[in-house]
N, C-alpha and C positions, 0 to 999 in steps of 0.2 A: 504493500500500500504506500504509497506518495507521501511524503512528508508535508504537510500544509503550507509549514513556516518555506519550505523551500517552492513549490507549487507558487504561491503568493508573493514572492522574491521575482521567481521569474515573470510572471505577469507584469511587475512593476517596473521591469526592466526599460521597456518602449517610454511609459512615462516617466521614469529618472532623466528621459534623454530629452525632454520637450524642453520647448523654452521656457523661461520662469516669468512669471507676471511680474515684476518689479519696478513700474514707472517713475524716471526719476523727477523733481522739483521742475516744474516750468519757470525759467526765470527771465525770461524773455530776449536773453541771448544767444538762445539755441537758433542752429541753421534751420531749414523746413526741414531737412532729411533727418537729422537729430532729433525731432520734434516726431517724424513720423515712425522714428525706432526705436524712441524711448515711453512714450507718452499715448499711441494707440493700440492698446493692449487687449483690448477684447469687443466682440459683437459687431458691428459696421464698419467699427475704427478699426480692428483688426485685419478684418476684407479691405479697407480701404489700404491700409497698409502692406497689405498684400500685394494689392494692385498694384502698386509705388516698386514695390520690389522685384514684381512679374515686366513690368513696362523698361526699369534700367536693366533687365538680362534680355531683354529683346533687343534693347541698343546695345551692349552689352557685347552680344554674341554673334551681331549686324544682322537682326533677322529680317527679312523681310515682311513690313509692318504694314496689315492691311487692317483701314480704319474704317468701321462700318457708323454711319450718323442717320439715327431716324429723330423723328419728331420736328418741333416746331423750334432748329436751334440755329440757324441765321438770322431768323428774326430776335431770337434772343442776343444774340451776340457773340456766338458762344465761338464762331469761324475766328471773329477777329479778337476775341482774348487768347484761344488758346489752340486751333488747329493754323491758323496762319502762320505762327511762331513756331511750330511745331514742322510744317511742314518747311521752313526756311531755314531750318534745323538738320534737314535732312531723315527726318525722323519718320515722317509719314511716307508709305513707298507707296500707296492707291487705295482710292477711296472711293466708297459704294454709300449714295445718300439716294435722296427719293427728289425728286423733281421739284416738288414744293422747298425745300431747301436752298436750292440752285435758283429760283423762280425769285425769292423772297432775298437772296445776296444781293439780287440787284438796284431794288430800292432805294438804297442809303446814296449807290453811284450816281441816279439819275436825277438828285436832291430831295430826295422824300426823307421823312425822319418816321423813326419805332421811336414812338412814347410810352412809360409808365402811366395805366390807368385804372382803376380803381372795380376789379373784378365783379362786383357787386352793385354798381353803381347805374347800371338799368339798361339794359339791352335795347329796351324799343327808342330809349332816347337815343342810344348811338346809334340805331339804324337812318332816324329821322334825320341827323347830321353828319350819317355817311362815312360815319368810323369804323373800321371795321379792326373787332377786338378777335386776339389771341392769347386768352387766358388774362392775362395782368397785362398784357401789349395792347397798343393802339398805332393805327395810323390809318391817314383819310383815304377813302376810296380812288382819288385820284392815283395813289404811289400804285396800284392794282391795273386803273386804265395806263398808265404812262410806261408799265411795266411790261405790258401786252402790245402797246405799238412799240416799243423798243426792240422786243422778239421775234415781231411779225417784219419789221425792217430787214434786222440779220438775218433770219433766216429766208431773208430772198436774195442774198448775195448769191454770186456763183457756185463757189465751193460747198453751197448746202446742197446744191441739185442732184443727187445721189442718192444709193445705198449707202447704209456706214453703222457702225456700230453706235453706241453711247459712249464708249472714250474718245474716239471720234467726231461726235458731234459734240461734249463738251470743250476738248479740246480748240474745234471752233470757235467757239463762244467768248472761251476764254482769253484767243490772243485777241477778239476783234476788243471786249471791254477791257481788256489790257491797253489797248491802241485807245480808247476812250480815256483812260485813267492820264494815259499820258499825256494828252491834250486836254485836259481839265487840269493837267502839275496835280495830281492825285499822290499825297506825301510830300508835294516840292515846293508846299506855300503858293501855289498858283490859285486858280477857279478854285479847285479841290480842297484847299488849304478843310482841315478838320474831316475830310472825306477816306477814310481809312480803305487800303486796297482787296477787292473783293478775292473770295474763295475760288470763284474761277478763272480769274487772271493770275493766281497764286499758282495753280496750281498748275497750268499753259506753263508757266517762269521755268519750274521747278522742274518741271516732267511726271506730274503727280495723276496717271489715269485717272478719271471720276466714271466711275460705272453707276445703272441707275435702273435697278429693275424693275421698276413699272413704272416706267417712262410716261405712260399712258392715261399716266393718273396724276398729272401736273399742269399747272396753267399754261407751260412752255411750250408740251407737246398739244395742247387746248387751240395755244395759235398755229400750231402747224394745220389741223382741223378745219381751221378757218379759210388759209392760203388754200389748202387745196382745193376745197369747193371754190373758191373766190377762182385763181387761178388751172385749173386742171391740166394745160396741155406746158403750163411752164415749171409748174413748181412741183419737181422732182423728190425734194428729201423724203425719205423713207429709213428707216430704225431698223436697222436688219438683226431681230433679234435670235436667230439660232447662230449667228456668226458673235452676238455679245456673249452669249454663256458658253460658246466655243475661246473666246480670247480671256474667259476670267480660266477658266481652269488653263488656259494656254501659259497664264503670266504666273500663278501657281506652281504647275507642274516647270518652270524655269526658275523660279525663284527654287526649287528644292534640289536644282542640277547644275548651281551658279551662285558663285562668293560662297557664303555661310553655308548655303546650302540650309538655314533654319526660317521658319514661318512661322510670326504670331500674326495674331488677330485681337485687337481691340473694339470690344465693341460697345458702342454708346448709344442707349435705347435699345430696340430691338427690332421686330420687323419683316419686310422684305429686304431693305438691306441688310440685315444678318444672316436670313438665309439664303440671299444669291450670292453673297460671296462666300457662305460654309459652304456652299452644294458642290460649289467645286472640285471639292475634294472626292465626291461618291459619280459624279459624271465621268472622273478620272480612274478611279476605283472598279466601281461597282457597274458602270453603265461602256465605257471605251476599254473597259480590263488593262489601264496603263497603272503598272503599281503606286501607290503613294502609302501617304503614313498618315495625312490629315496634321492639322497645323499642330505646332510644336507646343506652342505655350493661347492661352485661351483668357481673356482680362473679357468681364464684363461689367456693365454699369448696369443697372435696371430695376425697377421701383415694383415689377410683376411678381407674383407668388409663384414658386415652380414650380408648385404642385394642382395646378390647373390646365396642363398639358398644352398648353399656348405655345406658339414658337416664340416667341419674345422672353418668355422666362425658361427655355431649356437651358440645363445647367451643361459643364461640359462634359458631363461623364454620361448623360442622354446623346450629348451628340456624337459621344466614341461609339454608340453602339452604331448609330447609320454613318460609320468611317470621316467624320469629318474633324472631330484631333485624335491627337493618337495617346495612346497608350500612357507615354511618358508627362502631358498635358494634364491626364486626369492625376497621377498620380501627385507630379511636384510643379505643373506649371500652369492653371487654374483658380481662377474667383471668380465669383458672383459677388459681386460688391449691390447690394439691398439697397440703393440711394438712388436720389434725382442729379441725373448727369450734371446739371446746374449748381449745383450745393458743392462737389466731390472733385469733379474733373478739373476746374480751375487750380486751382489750388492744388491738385496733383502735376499738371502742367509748370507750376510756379515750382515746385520741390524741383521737379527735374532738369529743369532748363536752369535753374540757381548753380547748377554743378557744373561746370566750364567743361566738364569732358564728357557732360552729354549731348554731344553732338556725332554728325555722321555724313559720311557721305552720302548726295543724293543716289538713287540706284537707279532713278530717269525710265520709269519703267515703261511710261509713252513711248519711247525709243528703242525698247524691247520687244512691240509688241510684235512686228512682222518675222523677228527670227524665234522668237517664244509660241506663233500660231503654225510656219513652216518645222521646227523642232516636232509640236505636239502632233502634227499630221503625218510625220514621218512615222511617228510609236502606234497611231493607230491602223497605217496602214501594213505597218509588221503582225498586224493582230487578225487584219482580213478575215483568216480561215477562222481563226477561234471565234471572229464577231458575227457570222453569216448565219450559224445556229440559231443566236438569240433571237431574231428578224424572225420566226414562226413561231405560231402554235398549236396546237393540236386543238381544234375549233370544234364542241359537239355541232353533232349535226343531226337534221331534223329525220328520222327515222320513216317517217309517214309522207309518204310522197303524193299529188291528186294527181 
């Protein structure tokens, strides 16, 4: 029979090795990173600090860092406190947000302001005067029409007359309000002077994809809608969307055969941008049979319960079971951080960029993308024979013939 005292020794063993809660004196000299190693010790602060720790071994280890943004957070601010910096940083390698994000950057460029206004304070009155509120935001309906014929302008230029993916068609966008910024002196005390540079001129600069999977369900692609009834034998653009979730698992499956060879994922909110760029992983996997591992390390932000089977609050040991992190993700490189992106991300942003050697080379993944989609078509067409089976089924059929 087992000796208890020994039995109970060894059990203790794993927790003898954990960390010890012992938060030291906040005295308000602490750096942010000192503040978030000493002093977040348990419950959200712990996730939060976790996240801090998961985010500098992605810079870390130079992985490639795909940033997913849903909700209502351009208009909050959230591009220009903390992913513009971020990705000027070299930090951010491609980014998956929703239409409405991209739609609502551009306000601020075309002289429209987002005002603080008072949630509670009467809906029918703001409709009467043409406000239109987001949560605690306001701003007049005009920044919405002026925002739509801005759209409707660009995208009758030449180079929209196409097929094209979504990094492609933001990448337009972005050098044309790039080319805006700079004839407005946007940063340079000109017209612009107080006009801070939007998400997708940032991201054009930088080399920073913007992928956007439901393109469809944005006031940008609303104006394309319009153009082509308006126009039909001239206006071409078109969203070629089995070629965009061919190029997200394309820059994927290159990001895991090039540098670091390591992929996180941060994600902030949850959504369709969370899972068009998780799916990648099982498109690659499970559906073209080109091996992967699914991303390395897994940071999320999100206010959703996981236990309501929603995709916005999958935690990441649900998503290793449909191959999209792997193995080593669920074990040491993984949060769920319980919080509103707004309260948490800032201030995680400030910790990291306070460290002078968190920075990184940009990895320019816009520039990758034609030998990262010729690469991925070479590995599926090694597969031909093993993929030609999946293509049937064995269909019942109707037994009774007239």
């Amino acid at each position: 029979m087992a000796n208890p005292s020994t039995s109970k020794s060894r059990l203790r063993r794993p927790f003898q090795k954990a960390r010890n809660v012992n938060p030291r004196p906040i005295t308000g000299k602490q750096s942010a990173r000192e503040l978030l190693a000493h002093s977040f010790s348990a419950y959200v602060g712990r996730q939060e600090r976790t996240a801090f720790e998961l985010m500098r071994r992605s810079m870390e280890e130079d992985a490639s860092i795909f940033l997913t943004l849903s909700g209502a957070m351009t208009p909050a601010g959230l591009h220009q406190s903390c992913l513009i910096p971020l990705i000027e940083h070299g930090v951010i390698s491609a980014l998956t947000t929703t239409g409405a994000n991209l739609y609502h950057d551009a306000h601020r460029i075309i002289g429209h302001a987002i005002r603080e206004v008072n949630p509670n304070a009467g809906d029918l009155a703001l409709r009467l005067a043409r406000v239109i509120r987001i949560y605690d935001l306001g701003f007049w309906e005009e920044a919405l029409l002026d925002t739509d014929r801005l759209f409707s302008a660009l995208m009758q230029g030449p180079d929209y007359q196409r097929r094209m993916t979504t990094p492609e068609f933001h990448a337009l966008l972005g050098r044309d309000i790039g080319r805006m910024e700079r004839a407005l002196g946007v940063g340079r005390g000109g017209r612009g002077e107080g006009i801070q540079p939007s998400l997708l001129g940032a991201c054009y600069r930088h080399g920073v994809p913007i992928f956007v999977g439901a393109v469809q369900d944005g006031s940008i692609f609303l104006n394309a809608v319009k153009l082509r009834r308006l126009f039909p034998d001239t206006f071409r653009f078109e969203i070629d969307i089995n070629e965009d979730v061919f190029a997200m698992a394309a820059l994927q499956h290159w990001g895991r055969h090039h540098g670091s060879k390591r992929l996180a994922i941060w994600i902030l909110g949850g959504g369709v941008p969370k899972n068009y760029t998780l799916q990648g992983e099982p498109l690659l996997d499970q559906i073209l049979m080109v091996p992967t591992t699914g991303f390395d390390i897994d940071v999320q932000f999100c206010v959703d319960p996981v236990d309501n089977g929603a995709l916005s609050s999958c935690p990441a040991g649900e998503g290793h079971t449909w191959g999209k992190v792997s193995a080593e993700s669920v074990a040491t490189g993984s949060v769920y951080v319980h919080a509103d992106v707004t309260a948490v991300f800032p201030w995680l942003t400030y910790a990291l960029l306070s460290d002078k050697k968190m920075s990184k080379k940009p990895l320019r993944l816009i520039d990758a993308r034609e030998g990262a989609r010729a690469r991925l078509l070479r590995e599926v067409q090694k597969r031909r024979s093993e993929l030609v089976p999946t293509m049937s089924y064995p269909l019942p059929r109707n037994r009774h013939t007239s």
